[in-house]
VEXDREN-2710 file (C-alpha; in Angstrom, 1 decimal):
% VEXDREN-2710
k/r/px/py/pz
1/UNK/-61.0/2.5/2.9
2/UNK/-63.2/3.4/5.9
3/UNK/-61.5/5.2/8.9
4/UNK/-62.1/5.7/12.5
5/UNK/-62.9/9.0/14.3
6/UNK/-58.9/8.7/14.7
7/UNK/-58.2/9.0/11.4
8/UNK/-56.9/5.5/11.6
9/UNK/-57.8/3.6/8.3
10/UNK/-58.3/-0.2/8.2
11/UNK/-59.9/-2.4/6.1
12/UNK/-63.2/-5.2/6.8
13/UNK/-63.2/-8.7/6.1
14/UNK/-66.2/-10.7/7.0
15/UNK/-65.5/-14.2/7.9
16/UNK/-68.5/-16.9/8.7
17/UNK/-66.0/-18.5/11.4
18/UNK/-65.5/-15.5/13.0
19/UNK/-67.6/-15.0/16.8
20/UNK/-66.3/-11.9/17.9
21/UNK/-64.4/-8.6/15.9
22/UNK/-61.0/-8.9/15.7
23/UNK/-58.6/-6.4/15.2
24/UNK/-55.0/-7.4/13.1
25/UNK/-52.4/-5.1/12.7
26/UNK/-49.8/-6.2/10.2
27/UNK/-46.2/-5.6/9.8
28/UNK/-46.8/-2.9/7.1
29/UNK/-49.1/-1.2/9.4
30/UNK/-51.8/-2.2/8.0
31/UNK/-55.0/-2.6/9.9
32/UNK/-57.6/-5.4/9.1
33/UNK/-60.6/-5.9/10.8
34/UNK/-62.8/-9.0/11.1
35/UNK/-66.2/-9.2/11.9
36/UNK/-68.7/-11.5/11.8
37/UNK/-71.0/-11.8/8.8
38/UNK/-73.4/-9.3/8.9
39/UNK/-72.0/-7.7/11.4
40/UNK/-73.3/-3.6/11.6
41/UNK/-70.0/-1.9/10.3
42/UNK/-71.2/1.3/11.6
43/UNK/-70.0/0.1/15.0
44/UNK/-66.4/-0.5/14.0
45/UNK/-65.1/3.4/14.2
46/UNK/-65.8/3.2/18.3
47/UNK/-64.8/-0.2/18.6
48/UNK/-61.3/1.0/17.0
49/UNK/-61.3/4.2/18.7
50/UNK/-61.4/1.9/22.3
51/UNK/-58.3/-0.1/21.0
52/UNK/-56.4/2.9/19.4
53/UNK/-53.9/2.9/22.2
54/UNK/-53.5/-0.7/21.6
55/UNK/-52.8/-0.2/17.6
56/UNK/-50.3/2.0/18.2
57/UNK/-48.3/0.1/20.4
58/UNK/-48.4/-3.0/18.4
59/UNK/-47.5/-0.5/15.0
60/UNK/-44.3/0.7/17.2
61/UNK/-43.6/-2.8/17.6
62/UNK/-43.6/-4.2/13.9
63/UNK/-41.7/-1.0/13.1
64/UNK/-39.3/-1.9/15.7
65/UNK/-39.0/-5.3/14.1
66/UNK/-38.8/-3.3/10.6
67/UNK/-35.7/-1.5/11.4
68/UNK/-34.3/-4.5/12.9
69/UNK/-34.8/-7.2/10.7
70/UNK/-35.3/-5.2/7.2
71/UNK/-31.6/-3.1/7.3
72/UNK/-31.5/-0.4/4.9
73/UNK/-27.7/-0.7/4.8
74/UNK/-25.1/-4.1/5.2
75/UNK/-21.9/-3.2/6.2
76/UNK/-19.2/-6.5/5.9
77/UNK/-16.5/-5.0/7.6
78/UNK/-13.8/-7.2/7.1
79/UNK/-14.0/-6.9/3.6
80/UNK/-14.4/-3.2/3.5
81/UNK/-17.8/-3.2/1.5
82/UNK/-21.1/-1.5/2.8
83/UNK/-24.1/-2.2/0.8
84/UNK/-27.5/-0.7/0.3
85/UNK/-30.6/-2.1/0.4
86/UNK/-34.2/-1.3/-0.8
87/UNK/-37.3/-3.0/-0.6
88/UNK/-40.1/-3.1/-3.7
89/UNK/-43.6/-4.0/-2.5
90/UNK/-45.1/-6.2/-5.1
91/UNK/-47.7/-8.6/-5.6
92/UNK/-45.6/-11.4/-7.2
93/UNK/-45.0/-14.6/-5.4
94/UNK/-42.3/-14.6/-2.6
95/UNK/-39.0/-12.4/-2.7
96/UNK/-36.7/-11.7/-5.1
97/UNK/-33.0/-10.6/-4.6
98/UNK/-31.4/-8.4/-7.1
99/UNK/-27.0/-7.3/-6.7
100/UNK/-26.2/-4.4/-8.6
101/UNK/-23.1/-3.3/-9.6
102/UNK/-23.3/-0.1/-7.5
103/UNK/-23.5/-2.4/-4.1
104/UNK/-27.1/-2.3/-4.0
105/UNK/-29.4/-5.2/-3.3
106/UNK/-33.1/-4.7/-4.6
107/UNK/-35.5/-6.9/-2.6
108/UNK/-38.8/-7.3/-4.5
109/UNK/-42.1/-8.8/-3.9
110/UNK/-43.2/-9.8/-0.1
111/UNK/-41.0/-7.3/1.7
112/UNK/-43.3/-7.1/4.5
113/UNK/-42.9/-10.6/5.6
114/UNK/-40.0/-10.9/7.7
115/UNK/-39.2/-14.2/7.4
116/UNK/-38.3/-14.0/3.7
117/UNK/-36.5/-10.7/3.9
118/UNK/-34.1/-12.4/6.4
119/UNK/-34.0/-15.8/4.5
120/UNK/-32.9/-13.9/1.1
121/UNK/-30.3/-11.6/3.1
122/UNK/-29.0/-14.6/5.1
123/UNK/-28.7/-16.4/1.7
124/UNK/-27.0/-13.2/-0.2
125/UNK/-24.3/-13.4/2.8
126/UNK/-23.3/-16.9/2.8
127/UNK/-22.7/-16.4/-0.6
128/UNK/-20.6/-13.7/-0.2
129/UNK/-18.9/-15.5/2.4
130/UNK/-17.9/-18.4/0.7
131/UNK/-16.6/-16.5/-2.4
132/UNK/-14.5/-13.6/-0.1
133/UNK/-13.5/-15.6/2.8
134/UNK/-12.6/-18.3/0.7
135/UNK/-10.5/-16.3/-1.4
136/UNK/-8.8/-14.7/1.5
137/UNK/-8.2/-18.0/3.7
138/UNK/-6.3/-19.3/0.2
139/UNK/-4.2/-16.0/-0.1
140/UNK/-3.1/-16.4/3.2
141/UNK/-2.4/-19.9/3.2
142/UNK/0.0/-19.1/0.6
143/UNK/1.2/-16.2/2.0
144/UNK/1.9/-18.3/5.5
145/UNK/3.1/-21.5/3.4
146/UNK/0.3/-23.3/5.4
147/UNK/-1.6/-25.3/2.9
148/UNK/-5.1/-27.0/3.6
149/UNK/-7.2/-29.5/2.5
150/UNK/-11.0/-28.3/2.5
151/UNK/-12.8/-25.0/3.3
152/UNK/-16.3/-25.0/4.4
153/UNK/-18.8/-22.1/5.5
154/UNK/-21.4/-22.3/7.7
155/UNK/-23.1/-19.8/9.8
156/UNK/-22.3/-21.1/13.4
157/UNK/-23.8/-20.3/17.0
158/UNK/-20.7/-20.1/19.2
159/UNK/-17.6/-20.5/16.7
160/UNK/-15.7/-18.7/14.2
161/UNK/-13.9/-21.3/13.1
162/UNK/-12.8/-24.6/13.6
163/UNK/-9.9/-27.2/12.4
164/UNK/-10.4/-30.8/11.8
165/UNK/-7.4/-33.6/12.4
166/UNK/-8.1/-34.1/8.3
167/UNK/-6.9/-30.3/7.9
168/UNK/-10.4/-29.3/6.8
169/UNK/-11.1/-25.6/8.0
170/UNK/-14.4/-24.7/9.2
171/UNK/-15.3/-20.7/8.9
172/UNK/-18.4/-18.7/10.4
173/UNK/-20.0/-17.2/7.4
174/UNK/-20.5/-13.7/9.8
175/UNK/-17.2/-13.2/10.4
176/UNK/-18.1/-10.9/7.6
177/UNK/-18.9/-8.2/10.1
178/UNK/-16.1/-8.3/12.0
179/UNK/-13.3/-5.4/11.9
180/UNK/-11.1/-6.8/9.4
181/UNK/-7.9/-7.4/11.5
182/UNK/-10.2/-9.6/13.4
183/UNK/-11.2/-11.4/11.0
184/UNK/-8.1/-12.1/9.3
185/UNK/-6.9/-12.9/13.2
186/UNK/-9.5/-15.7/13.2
187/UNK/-8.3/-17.1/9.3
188/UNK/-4.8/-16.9/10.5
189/UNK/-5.7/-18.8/14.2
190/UNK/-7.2/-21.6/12.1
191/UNK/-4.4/-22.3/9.6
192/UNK/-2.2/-22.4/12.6
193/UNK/-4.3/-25.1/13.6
194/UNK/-3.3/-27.5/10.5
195/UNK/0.5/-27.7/12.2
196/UNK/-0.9/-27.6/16.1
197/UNK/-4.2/-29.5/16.7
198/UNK/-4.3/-27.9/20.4
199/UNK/-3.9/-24.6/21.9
200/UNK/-0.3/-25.5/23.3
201/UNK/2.3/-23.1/24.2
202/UNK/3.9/-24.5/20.6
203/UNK/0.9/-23.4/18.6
204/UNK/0.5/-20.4/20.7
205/UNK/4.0/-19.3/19.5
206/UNK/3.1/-20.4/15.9
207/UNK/0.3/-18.0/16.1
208/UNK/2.1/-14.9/17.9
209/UNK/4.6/-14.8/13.9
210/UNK/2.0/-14.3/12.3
211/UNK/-0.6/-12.2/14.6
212/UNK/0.9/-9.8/17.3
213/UNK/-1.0/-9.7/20.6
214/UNK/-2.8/-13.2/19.4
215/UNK/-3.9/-13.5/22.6
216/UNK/-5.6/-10.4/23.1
217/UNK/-7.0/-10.7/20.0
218/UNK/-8.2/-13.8/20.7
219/UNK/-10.1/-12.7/23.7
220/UNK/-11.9/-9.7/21.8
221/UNK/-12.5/-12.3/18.9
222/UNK/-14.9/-14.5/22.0
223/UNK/-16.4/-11.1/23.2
224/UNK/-17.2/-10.3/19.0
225/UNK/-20.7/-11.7/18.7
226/UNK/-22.4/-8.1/19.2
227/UNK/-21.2/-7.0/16.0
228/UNK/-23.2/-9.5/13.7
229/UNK/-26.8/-8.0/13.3
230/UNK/-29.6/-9.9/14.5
231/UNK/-31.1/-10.5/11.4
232/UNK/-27.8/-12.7/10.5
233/UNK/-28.3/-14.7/13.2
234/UNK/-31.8/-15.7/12.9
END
């Protein structure tokens, strides 16, 4: 692998539709360049040397994007479990998600694209989400003596949960991240919804048995949003 006078090292693909050098920098860092065909390679160490400020900015960038959209750890707060996660470069095709036992996920295959990382995570949570959530929602519902007809997850934009007239409950898959008393807050809030359809002073009092300082809770609950991670909600 050549390198510039930098010490930066890149790699040359020639390219017949190629006019002009072009200079990619990948998400792992990487540096391609394409030239021409027949283009005089001993020209690329100045060229790269001119744009080195440029490199660097757009490697802080991706690296940025890294630690954003590749987490190294998973915390679902509500349900008290924080999980690891490491990320095996391989050749094979697309991305593979392994759970272990320990509460480690191994992600392996194209870990440097982005979109996949975040496609398998997302996938790994709704999962999660339907299994725990639903499990909690039932335990409550018998707890509360407020039976209901259907659950459904989804991962929602502006709502954690929602309550149909057919007593079908509705629950945002990323209420996973919220502080558990939160969460339980919004399960509780929804069952509540099967007696009261509306947000009377009746179902307000319904709510206030079971949840002290409903209110207030229900206000931090709208102002929540900022603890799911970004990648969860792309």
């Amino acid at each position: 692998m050549p390198k510039a006078r930098s010490g930066l090292k890149y790699v040359v693909r020639e390219s017949s539709r190629a006019k002009r050098v072009i200079i990619k920098v990948k998400m792992s860092s990487d540096v391609e360049v394409v030239v021409p065909t027949g283009f005089p390679t001993d020209r690329l160490p100045e060229i790269l040397n001119k744009r080195a400020e440029w490199i660097a900015v757009q490697r802080k960038k991706f690296q940025a994007c890294k630690r954003t959209f590749r987490p190294k750890r998973i915390a679902l707060t509500a349900i008290g479990q924080t999980w690891t996660v490491q990320y095996i470069s391989s050749p094979v095709k697309g991305l593979t998600l392994e759970e272990r036992d320990d509460k480690s996920l191994i992600l392996t295959g194209h870990v440097d694209d982005l979109k996949l990382v975040v496609r398998a995570l997302n996938a790994w949570v709704h999962k999660q989400a339907r299994s725990d959530l639903g499990r909690w929602i039932s335990e409550l519902s018998d707890e509360l003596a407020i039976p209901f007809n259907k659950l459904t997850v989804r991962r929602q934009r502006t709502l954690w949960g929602s309550c149909s007239a057919k007593k079908n409950i509705n629950l945002n898959r990323n209420l996973l991240f919220l502080p558990k008393a939160m969460a339980r807050y919004v399960l509780i809030h929804e069952l509540c919804h099967i007696d009261q359809l509306n947000h009377s002073k009746e179902f307000w009092s319904l709510l206030e048995n079971h949840v002290r300082n409903s209110r207030s809770m229900s206000a931090k609950a709208k102002q929540a949003g900022g603890k799911v991670p970004a990648w969860a909600k792309a």
